[in-house]
N, C-alpha and C positions, 0 to 999 in steps of 0.2 A: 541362291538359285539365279541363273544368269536370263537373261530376256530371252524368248523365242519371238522370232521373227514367221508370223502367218502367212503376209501378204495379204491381197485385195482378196475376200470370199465372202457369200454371205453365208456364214453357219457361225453356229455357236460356239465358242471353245474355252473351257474346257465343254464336250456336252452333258447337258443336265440330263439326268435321272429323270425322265417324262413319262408319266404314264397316261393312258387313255382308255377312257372309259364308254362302254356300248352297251345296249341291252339285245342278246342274244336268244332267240328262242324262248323268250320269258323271262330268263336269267341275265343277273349283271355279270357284265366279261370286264375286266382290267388286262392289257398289254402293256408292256414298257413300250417306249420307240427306240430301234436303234440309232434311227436320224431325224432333225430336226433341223430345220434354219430357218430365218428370217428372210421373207419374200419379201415385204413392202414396209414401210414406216405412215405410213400415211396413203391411206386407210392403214391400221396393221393387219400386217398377213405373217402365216408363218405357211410355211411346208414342210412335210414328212412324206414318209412311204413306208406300203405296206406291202408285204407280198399277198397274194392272191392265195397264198396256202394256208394263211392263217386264219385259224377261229374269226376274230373279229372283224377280217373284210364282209364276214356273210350280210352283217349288220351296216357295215358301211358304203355298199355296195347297193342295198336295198337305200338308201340315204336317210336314214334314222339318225336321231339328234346322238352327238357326241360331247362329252366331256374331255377336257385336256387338261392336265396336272403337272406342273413339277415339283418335285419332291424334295421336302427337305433334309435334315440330319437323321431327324428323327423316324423319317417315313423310309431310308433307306434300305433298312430288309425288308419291309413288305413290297415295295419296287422291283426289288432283286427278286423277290421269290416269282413275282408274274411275271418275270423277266424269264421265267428260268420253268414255270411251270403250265403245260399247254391248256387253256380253257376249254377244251373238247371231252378232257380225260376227265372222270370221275376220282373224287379222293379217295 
């Protein structure tokens, strides 16, 4: 595999599998993020974003304590599945 050349950005690359965790209405909610980067080194920061449509801004928006994860080998279909499955809909 040959190098890829990024350039100067703060994000993370490849991005990781992150998921984030809220408590909604009583219930725990997990989202994957589709983006994430590195704000500062010192203090550490990171940033992401949310849309406004999603289940879990209710809870973030209200400013309730969050959890942040990334995922590893092993955690990858369960990431996928909150990735892919909306926290509003009942199973």
């Amino acid at each position: 595999m040959s190098k890829i050349k990024l350039g100067s950005q703060s994000s993370l690359y490849p991005y990781p599998a992150t998921v984030i965790s809220v408590e909604v209405d009583g219930k725990k909610n997990f989202m994957q993020l589709g983006f994430i980067g590195i704000v500062n080194a010192n203090p550490g920061m990171i940033g992401f974003g949310i849309g406004k449509h999603h289940h879990t801004t209710k809870a973030m928006e209200k400013g309730m304590v969050f959890a942040l994860a990334i995922a590893d080998e092993d955690m990858l279909i369960k990431a996928d599945y909150v990735g892919i499955r909306p926290g509003d809909k009942k199973v």
